[in-house]
C-alpha positions in Angstrom: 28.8 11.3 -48.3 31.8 9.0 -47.6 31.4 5.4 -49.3 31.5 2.1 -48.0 35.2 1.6 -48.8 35.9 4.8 -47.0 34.2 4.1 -44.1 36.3 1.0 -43.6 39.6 2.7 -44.4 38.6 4.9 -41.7 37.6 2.2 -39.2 41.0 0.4 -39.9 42.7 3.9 -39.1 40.7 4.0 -35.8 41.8 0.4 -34.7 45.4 0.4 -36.0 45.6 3.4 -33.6 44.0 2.5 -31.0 46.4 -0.7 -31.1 49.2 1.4 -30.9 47.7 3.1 -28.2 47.3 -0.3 -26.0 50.6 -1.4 -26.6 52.2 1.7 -25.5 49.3 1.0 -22.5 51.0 -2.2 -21.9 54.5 -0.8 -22.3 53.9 2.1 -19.7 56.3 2.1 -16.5 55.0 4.5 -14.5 51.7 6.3 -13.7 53.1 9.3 -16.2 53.2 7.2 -19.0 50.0 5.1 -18.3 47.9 8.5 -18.1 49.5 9.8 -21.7 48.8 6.6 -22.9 45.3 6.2 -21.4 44.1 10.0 -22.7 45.4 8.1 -26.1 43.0 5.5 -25.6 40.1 7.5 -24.9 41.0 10.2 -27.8 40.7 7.2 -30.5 37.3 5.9 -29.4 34.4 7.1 -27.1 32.9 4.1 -25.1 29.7 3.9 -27.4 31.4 3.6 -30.4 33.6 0.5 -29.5 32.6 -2.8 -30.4 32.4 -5.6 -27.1 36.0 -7.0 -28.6 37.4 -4.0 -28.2 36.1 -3.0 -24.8 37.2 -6.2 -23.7 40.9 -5.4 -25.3 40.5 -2.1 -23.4 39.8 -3.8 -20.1 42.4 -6.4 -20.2 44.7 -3.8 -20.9 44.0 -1.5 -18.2 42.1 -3.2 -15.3 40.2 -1.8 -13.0 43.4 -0.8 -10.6 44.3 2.2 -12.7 40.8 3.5 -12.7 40.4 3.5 -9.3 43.1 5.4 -8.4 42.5 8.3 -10.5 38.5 8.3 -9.3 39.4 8.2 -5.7 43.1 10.8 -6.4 42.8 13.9 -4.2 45.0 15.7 -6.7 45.6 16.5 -10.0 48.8 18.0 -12.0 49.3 21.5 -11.6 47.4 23.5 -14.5 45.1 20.5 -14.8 41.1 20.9 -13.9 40.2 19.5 -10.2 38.2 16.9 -12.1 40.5 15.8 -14.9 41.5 12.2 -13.4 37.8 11.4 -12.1 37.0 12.4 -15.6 39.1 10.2 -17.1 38.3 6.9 -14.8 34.2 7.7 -15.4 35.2 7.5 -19.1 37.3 4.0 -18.8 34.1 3.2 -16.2 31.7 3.9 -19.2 33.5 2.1 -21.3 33.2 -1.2 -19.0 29.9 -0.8 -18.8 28.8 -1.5 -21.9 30.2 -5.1 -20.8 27.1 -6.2 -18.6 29.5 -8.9 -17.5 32.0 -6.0 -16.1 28.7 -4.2 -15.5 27.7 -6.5 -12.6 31.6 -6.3 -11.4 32.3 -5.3 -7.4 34.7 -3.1 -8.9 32.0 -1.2 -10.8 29.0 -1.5 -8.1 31.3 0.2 -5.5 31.3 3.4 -7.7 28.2 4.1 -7.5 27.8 6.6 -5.1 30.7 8.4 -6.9 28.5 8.1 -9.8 25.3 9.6 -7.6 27.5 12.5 -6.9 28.7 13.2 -10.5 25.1 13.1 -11.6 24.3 16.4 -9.4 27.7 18.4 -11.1 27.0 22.1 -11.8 28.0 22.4 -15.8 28.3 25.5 -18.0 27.5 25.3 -21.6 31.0 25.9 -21.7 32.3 23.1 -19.6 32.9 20.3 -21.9 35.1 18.4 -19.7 32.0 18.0 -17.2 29.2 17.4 -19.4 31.2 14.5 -20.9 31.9 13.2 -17.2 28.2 13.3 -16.1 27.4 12.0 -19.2 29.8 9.1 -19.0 28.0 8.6 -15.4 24.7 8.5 -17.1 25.9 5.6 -19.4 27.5 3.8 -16.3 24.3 3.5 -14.7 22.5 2.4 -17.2 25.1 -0.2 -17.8 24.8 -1.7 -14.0 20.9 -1.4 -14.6 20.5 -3.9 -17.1 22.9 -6.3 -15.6 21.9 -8.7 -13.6 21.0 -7.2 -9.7 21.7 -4.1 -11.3 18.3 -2.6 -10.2 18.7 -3.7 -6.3 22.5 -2.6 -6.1 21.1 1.4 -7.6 18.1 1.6 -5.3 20.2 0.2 -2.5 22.7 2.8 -3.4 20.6 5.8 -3.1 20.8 6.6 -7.1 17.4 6.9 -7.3 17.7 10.4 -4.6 20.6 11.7 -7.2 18.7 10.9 -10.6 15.8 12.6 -8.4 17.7 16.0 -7.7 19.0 16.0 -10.9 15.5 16.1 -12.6 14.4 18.3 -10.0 17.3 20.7 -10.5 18.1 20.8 -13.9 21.4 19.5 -13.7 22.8 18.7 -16.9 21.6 15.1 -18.4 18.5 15.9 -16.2 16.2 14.6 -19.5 18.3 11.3 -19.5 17.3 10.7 -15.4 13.8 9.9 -16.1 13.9 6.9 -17.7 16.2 5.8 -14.8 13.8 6.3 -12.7 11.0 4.4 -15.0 12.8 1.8 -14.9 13.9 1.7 -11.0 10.4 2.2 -9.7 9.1 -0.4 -12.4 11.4 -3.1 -10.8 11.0 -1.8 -7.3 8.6 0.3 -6.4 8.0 0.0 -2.3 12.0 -0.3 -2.0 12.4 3.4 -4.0 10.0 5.1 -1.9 11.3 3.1 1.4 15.0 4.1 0.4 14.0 7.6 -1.2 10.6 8.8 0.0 10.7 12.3 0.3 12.7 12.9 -3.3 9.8 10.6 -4.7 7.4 12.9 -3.3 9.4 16.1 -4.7 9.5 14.6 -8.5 6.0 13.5 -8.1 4.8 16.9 -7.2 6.7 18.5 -10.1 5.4 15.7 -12.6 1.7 16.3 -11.7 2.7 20.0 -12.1 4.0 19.6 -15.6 1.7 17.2 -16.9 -0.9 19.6 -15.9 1.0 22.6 -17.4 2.3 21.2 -20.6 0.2 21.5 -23.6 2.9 19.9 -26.5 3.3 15.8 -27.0 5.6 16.2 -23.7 1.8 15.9 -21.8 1.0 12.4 -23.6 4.6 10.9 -22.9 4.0 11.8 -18.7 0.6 10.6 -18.6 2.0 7.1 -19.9 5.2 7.1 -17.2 3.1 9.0 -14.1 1.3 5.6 -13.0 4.9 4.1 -12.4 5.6 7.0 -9.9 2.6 6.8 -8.2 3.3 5.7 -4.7 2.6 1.9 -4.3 0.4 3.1 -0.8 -2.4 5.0 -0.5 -1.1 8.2 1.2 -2.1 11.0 -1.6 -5.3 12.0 0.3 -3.9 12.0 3.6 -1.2 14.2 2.9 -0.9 18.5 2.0 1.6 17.9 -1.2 -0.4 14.4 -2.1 -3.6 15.6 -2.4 -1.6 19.0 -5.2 -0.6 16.2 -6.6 -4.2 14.4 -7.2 -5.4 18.0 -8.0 -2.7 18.5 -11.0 -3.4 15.1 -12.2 -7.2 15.3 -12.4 -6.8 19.2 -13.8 -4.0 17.0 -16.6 -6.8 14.6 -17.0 -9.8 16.7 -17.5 -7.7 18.4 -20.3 -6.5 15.7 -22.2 -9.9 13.6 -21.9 -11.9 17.0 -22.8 -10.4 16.7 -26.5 -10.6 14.5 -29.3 -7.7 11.7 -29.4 -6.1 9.3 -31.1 -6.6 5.6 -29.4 -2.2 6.4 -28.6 -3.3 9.5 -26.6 -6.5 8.2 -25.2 -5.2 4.7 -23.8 -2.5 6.2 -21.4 -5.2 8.6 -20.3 -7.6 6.4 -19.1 -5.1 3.7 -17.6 -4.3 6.3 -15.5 -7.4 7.2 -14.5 -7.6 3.9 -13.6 -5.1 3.3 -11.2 -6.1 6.4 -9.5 -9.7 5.1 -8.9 -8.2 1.5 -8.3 -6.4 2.9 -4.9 -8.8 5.9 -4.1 -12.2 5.1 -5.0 -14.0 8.2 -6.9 -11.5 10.5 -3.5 -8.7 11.6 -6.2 -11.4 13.8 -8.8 -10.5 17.4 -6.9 -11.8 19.9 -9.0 -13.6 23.2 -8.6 -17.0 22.6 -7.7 -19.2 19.7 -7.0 -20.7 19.7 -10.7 -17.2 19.8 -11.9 -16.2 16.9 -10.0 -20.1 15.2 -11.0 -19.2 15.7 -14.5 -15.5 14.6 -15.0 -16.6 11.3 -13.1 -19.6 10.6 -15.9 -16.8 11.6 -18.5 -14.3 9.0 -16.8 -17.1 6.4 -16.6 -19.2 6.7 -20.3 -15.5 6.7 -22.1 -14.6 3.3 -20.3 -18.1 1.8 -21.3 -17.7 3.0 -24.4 -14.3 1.2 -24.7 -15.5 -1.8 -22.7 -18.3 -2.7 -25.6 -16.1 -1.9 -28.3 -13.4 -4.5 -26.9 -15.3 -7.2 -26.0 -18.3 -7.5 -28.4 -15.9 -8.1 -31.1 -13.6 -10.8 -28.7 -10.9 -11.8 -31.9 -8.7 -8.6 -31.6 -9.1 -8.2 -27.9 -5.5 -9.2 -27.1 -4.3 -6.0 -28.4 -6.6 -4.1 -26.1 -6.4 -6.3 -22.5 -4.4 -3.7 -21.1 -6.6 -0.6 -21.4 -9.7 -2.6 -21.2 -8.9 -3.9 -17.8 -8.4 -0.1 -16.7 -11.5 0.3 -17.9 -12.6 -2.6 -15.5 -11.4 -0.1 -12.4 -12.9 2.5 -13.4 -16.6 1.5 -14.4 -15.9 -0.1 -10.7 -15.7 2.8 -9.3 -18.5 4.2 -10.6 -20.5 1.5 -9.0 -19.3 2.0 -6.1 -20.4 6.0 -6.6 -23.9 5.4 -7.7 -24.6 3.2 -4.9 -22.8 5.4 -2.3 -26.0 6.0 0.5 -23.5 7.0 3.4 -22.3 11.8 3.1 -23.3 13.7 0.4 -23.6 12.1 -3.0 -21.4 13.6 -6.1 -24.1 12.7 -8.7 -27.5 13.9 -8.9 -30.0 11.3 -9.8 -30.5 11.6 -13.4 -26.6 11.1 -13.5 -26.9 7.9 -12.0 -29.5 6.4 -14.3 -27.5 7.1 -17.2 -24.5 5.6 -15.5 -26.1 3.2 -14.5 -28.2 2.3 -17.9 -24.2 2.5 -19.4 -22.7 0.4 -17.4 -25.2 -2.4 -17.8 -24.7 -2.2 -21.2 -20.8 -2.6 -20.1 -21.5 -5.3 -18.1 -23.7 -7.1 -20.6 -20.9 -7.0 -22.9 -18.5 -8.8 -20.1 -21.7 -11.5 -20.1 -21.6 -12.0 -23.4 -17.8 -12.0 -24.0 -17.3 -14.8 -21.1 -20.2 -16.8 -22.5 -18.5 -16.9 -25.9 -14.6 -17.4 -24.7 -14.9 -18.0 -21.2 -14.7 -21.4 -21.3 -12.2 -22.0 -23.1 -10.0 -19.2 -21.8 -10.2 -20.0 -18.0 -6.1 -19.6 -17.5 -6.8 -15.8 -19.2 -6.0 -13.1 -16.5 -8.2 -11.1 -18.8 -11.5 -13.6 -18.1 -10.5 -12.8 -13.8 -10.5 -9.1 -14.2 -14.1 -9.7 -16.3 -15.2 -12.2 -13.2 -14.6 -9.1 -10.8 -15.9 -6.6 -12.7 -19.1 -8.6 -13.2 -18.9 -9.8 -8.9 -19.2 -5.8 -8.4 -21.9 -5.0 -10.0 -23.9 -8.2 -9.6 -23.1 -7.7 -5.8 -25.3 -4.3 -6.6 -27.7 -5.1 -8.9 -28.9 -8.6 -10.1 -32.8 -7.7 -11.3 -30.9 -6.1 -14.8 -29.8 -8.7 -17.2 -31.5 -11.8 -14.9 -31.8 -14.1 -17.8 -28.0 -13.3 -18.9 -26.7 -13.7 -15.2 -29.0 -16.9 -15.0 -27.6 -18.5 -18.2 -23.8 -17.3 -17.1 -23.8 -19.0 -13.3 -22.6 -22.2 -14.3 -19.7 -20.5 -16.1 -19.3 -18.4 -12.9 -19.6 -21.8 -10.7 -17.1 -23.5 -12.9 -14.8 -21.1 -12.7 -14.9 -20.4 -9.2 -14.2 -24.0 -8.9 -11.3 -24.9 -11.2 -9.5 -22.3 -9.7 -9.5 -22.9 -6.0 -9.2 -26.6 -6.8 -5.8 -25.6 -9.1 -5.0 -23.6 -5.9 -5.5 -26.7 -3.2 -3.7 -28.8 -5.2 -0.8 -26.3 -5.3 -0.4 -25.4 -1.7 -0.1 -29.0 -1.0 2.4 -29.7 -3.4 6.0 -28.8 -2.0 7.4 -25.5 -2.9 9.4 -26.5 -5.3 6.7 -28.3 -7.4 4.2 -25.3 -6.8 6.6 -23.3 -8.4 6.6 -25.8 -11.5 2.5 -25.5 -11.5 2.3 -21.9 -11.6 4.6 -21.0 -13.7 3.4 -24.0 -16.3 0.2 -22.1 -16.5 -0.4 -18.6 -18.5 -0.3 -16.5 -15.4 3.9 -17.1 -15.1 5.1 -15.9 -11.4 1.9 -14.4 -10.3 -1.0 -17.6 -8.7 -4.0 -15.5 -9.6 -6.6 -14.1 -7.2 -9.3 -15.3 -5.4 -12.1 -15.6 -7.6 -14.9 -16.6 -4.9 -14.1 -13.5 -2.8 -15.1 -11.3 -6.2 -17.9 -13.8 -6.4 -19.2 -13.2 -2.5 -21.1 -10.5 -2.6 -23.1 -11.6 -5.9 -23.5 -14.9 -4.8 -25.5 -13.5 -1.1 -28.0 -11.3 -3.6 -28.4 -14.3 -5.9 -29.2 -17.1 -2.8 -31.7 -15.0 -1.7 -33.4 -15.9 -5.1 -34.8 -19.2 -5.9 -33.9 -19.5 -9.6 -29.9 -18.8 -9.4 -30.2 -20.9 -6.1 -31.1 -23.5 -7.5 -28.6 -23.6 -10.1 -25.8 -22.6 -7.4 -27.5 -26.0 -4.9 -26.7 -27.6 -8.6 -23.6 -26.7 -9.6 -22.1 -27.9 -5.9 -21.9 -24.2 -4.4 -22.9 -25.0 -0.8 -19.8 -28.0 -0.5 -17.6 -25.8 -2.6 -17.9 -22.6 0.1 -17.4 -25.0 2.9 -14.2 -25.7 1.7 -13.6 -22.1 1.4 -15.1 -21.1 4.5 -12.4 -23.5 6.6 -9.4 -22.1 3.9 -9.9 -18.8 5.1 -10.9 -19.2 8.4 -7.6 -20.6 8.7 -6.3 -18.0 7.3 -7.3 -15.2 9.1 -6.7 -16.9 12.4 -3.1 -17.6 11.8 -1.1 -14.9 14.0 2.1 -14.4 12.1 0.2 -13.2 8.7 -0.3 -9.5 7.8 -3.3 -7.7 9.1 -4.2 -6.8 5.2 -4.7 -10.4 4.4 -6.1 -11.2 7.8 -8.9 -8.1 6.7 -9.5 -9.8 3.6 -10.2 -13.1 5.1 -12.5 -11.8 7.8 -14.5 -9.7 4.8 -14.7 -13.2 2.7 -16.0 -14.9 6.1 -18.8 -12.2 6.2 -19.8 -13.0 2.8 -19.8 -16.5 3.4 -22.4 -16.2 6.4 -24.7 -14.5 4.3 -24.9 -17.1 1.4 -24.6 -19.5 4.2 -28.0 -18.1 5.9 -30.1 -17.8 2.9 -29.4 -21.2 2.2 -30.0 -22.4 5.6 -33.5 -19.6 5.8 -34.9 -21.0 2.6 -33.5 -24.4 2.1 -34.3 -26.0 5.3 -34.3 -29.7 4.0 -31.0 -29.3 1.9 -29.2 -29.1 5.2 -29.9 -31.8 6.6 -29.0 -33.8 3.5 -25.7 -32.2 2.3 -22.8 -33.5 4.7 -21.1 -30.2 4.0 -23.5 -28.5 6.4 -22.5 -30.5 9.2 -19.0 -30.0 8.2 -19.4 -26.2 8.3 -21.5 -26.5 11.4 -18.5 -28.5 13.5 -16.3 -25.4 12.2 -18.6 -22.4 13.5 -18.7 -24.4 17.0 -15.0 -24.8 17.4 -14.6 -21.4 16.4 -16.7 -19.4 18.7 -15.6 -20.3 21.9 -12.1 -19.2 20.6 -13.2 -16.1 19.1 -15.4 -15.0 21.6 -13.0 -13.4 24.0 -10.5 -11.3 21.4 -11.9 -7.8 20.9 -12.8 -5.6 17.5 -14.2 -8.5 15.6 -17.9 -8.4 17.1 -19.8 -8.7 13.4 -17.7 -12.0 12.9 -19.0 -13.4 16.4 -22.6 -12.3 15.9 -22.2 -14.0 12.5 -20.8 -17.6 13.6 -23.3 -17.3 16.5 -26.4 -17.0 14.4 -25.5 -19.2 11.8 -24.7 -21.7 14.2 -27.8 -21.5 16.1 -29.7 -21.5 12.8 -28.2 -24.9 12.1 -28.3 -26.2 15.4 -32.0 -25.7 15.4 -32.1 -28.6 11.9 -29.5 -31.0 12.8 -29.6 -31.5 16.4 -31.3 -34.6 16.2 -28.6 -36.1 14.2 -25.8 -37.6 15.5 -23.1 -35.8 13.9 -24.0 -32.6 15.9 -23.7 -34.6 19.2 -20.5 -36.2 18.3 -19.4 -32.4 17.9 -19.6 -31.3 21.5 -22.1 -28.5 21.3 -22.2 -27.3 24.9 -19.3 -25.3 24.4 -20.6 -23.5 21.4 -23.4 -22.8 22.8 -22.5 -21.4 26.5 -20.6 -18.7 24.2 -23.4 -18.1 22.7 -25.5 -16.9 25.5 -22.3 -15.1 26.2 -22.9 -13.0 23.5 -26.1 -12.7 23.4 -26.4 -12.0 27.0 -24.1 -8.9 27.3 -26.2 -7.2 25.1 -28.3 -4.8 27.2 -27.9 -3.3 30.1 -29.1 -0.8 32.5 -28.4 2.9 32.1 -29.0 5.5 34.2 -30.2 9.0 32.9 -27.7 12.0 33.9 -31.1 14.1 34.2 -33.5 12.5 35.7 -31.5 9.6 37.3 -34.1 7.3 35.6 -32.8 3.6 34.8 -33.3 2.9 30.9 -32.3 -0.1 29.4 -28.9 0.7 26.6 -26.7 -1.1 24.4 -23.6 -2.4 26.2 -20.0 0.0 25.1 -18.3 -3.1 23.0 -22.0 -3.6 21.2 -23.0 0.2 20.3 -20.6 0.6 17.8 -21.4 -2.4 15.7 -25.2 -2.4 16.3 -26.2 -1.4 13.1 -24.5 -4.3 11.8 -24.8 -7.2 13.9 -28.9 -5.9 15.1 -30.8 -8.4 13.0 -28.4 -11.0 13.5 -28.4 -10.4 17.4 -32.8 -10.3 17.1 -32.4 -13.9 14.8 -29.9 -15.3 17.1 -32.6 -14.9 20.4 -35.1 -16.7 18.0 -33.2 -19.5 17.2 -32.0 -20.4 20.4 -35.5 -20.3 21.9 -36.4 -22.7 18.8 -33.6 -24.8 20.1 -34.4 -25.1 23.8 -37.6 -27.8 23.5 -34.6 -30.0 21.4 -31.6 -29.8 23.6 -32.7 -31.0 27.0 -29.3 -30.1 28.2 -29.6 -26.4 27.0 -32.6 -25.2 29.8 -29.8 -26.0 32.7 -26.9 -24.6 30.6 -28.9 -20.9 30.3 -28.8 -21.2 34.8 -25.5 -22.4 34.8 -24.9 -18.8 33.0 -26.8 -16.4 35.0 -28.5 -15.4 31.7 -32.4 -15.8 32.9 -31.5 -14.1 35.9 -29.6 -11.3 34.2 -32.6 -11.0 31.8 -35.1 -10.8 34.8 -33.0 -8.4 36.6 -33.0 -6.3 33.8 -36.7 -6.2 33.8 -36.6 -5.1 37.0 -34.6 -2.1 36.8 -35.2 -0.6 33.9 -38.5 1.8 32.6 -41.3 -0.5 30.5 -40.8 2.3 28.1 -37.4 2.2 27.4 -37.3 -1.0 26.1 -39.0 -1.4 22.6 -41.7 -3.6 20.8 -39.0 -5.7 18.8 -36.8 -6.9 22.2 -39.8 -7.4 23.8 -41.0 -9.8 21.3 -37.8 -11.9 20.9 -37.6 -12.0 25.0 -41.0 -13.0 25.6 -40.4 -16.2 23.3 -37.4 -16.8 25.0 -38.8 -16.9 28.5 -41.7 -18.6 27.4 -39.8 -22.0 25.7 -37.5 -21.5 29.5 -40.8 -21.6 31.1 -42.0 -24.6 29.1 -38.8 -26.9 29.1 -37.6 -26.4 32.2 -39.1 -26.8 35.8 -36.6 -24.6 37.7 -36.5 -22.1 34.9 -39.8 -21.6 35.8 -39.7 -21.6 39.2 -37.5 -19.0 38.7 -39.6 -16.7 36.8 -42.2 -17.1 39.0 -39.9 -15.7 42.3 -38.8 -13.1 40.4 -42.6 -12.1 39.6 -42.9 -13.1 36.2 -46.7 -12.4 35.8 -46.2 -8.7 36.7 -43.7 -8.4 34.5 -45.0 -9.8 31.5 -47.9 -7.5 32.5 -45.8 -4.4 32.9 -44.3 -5.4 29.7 -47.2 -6.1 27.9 -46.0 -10.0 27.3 -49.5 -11.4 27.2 -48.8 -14.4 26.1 -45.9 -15.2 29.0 -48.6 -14.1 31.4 -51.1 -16.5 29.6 -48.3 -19.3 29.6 -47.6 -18.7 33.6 -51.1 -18.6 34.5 -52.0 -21.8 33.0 -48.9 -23.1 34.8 -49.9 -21.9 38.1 
């Protein structure tokens, strides 16, 4: 072994030649005695074993002029390999790179698509001259990589389709493209698939395919990396080589999960797991047979409990497991979503759901208690949002379990829901450059965090409905905080030039807020008319309508705005806020809708007229049906308080239309339930309006309340007559 003197001697040897070598560098006259003096240069020292002085000295000496002409020569000196000069420039080029200032150089960046084509050189064992120059083009690239922009200027430059055939074909350095490519996607996922989609899908399909075939520690190192290559859009089920690709990684997961592991070799598995479920639901478990599938799901799901309870009941070393926690999050998600799946054929028998679903309450306890304990303090925590959500999907499934814990938890939930959309108005009103301070002054750096009332929605519609959490939500300032909310994303989802993903998940938050909107308007009656935020939200749902009214594919929104509306109407219309707020627009688009419900249908047999849903209503019935039904009732209820409103439903044509409807149409076509809600509406016509009743009367309203088995209308037109 040499000693530390001898070392040094040799190190002095090294650099006393190598200044030799750079003087003679300097002294060179022509190209002949620059390219002795150069193979000098890189005889004395490879690029990874200089120190930054001396790359520098190397640099200053040579430039970048020399370099480039001997990787862009079309010759070489008789005798000489083809690739002898590129070979030598790659090696000078390698040697810059270590610089990340030269690293970021023009001079460098324009190589790299020489450096693309070097990776994908065919190289004997024997060919030492080309492994060192792909090798050299290896250490270039991960030179411009870590310098600043290096990451855009590679994917830009295609490198990511060369490090991809290089893998793929087992070019030499293949092992050293993978990280690469860790690294590339990390930074920029959607721009490597954009700029290299179909070599992503190649590598991808041969990943799956190992990490399902290996059985060494190779299989625990891809299932840590194979989330990263993942592509960043759902398209693995709708495509022939995606959905091999979900079937090698569910096979890969299946075996690894099936054995006993260390937490190292379980962690990765699992996180996994998880971002397959967080993009496909319970769709990516392809395995042989439905019992298979039933039982790798249950697996999936009682390991993540498991996990879940272990990391939160004992909250002082949870930092250190967040990350796989969180994946655990997705996936007990996921297996909420399963058990309550009504809508094909279910994967899990019914005993399999109750011991899901008796696990995952224990999982969910455990997120009660852990927020209870540290979520006040902890409200900037990413980790207490993921909780939030997990706990907003399965409360918007099941709040009878746990009642007391969810009952002691809402003003936690409330809180929260409230800090952070306060935090968030008081950002977007900032100017940019200050909302950039606030965000990144808080624990979540670049990234505002997510809506917490949209995780929140769902629950919060179940736990309205009963009158203990209502009463703590009327409490904690719910109805005025979702007011505010309401108008937020209204706005949102209305504005043209945003994406039709965020403009979805507006429109689904606007759902949810109807629904916590009409249990508080069904069973709080009084509260309305003394919280000025129902007014508020009222004035919004009548400027909206009219507006919304006449754009197609968003019918569940109008029945929505209409019923609520009308529900409201009928408690504040003797106030003078609702008259201030013009309400004969809102509601002549409300008998719009309501009016171009039914129509008359003829049958293709018997030619007999039966009344039918109208085409733009049929699809959406199931949705908007009890909404449409509630809608009839409160506008009947309104009529005997809006004088104005009797002349409005002439104006429209909507009596006529309903009494011409009558007319055409079989008595047994039309059913109990619209039969009901149209009797009371011709019977508060009949009683608030003299030409309303006139009307019914020429169109023979008797005999048609008689056909129709109305017998109060004909009880209310006889006593008229």
């Amino acid at each position: 072994m040499a000693t530390r003197a001898e070392t040094a001697t040799d190190e002095s040897t090294q650099n006393s030649t190598l200044d030799r070598c750079l003087e003679v560098l300097k002294a060179a006259k022509s190209d002949s005695e620059q390219f002795a003096a150069l193979l000098l240069v890189t005889k004395c020292a490879r690029a990874g074993e200089l120190d930054a002085e001396t790359r520098r000295r190397i640099f200053n000496a040579v430039g970048f002029t020399f370099p480039n002409r001997l990787l862009f020569s079309k010759t070489t000196p008789e005798g000489c390999p083809d690739h002898l000069f590129r070979s030598l420039g790659l090696t000078l080029l390698a040697c810059f790179c270590t610089d990340p200032s030269l690293a970021a150089h023009p001079q460098v960046l324009n190589k790299i698509p020489i450096l693309n084509e070097t990776l994908l050189t065919s190289c004997t064992p024997d060919s030492k001259d080309l492994i060192a120059m792909v090798e050299d083009a290896y250490q270039c690239l991960v030179g411009i990589m870590t310098s600043p922009q290096g990451v855009k200027h590679l994917v830009s430059g295609g490198t990511v389709s060369s490090l991809c055939q290089a893998y793929l074909n087992h070019n030499h350095g293949w092992k050293n493209a993978l990280p690469i490519l860790t690294s590339l996607l990390t930074f920029l996922p959607d721009k490597c698939w954009k700029k290299s989609n179909r070599e992503c899908q190649c590598l991808l399909v041969r990943l799956s395919e190992e990490f399902n075939n290996e059985e060494d520690s190779r299989k625990f190192h891809l299932v840590e990396i194979l989330p990263i290559f993942l592509p960043p859009s759902p398209v693995l089920l709708e495509t022939l080589w995606g959905t091999d690709c979900l079937k090698h990684l569910c096979k890969g997961l299946l075996k690894v999960l099936s054995n006993k592991l260390s937490i190292s070799q379980r962690d990765p598995a699992l996180k996994l797991g998880a971002c397959l479920s967080h993009i496909y639901g319970s769709s990516w478990i392809i395995v042989e047979g439905k019992a298979e599938r039933a039982r790798f799901l249950c697996l999936l799901v009682n390991l993540a409990c498991v996990e879940i309870r272990m990391a939160l009941e004992d909250p002082e070393p949870l930092d250190s497991r967040q990350a796989v926690a969180t994946a655990c999050y997705a996936l007990v998600e996921m297996g909420i979503q399963e058990c309550t799946k009504e809508e094909g054929r279910p994967m899990l028998r019914e005993e399999q759901k109750l011991q899901l679903l008796q696990v995952m309450q224990e999982a969910c306890g455990a997120v009660m208690f852990y927020l209870q304990q540290v979520g006040w303090e902890r409200l900037e925590d990413p980790f207490v949002l993921a909780s939030v959500r997990l706990l907003g999907a399965w409360l918007a499934e099941e709040t009878s379990c746990l009642r007391q814990e969810v009952i002691r938890l809402l003003p936690f939930l409330t809180h929260y829901m409230q800090t952070w959309y306060q935090r968030g108005v008081s950002c977007r009103n900032q100017p940019k450059e200050v909302s950039e301070v606030a965000v990144l002054s808080s624990n979540w750096g670049s990234v505002w965090p997510a809506d917490a009332i949209r995780f929140l929605l769902p629950a919060l519609c179940h736990l309205s409905a009963e009158e203990a959490p209502r009463r703590i939500l009327i409490s904690e300032g719910v109805p005025a905080l979702l007011t505010e909310y309401y108008q937020q994303q209204w706005e949102i989802f209305s504005t043209e030039v945003l994406p039709n993903d965020t403009k979805y998940a507006a429109e689904l938050s606007l759902q949810s807020c109807y629904g916590v909107f009409l249990n508080l308007v069904v069973t709080e009656p009084t509260l309305v008319g003394q919280e000025s935020c129902f007014l508020t939200l009222l004035k919004l749902l009548m400027q909206a309508l009219p507006v919304q009214l006449p754009k197609e594919g968003h019918m569940i929104l109008v029945a929505n705005i209409s019923t609520l509306g009308l529900m409201m109407s009928r408690l504040l219309a003797s106030t003078a806020g609702f008259q201030e707020s013009g309400p004969q627009e809102f509601f002549f688009a409300v008998i719009q809708f309501l009016k171009r419900s039914h129509v008359a249908s003829s049958d293709p047999d018997t030619g007999k007229q039966h009344i039918a849903l109208h085409q733009g209503y049929a699809d959406v019935w199931a949705d908007i049906s009890e909404l449409w039904f509630l809608g009839v009732q409160a506008f009947s209820a309104c009529l005997p308080l809006l004088p104005w409103l009797s002349p409005l439903v002439l104006k429209s044509g909507w009596l006529q239309d309903i009494l011409s409807l009558l007319d055409q149409v079989s008595p047994d076509s039309v059913d109990l339930e619209l039969v009901t809600v149209l009797q009371a509406l011709l019977m508060e016509l009949a009683h608030s309006s003299v030409s309303c009743r006139e009307l019914i009367q020429q169109h023979g309203g008797v005999e048609k309340a008689n056909l129709y088995g109305m017998a109060a209308l004909e009880q209310c037109l006889s006593e008229i007559l």
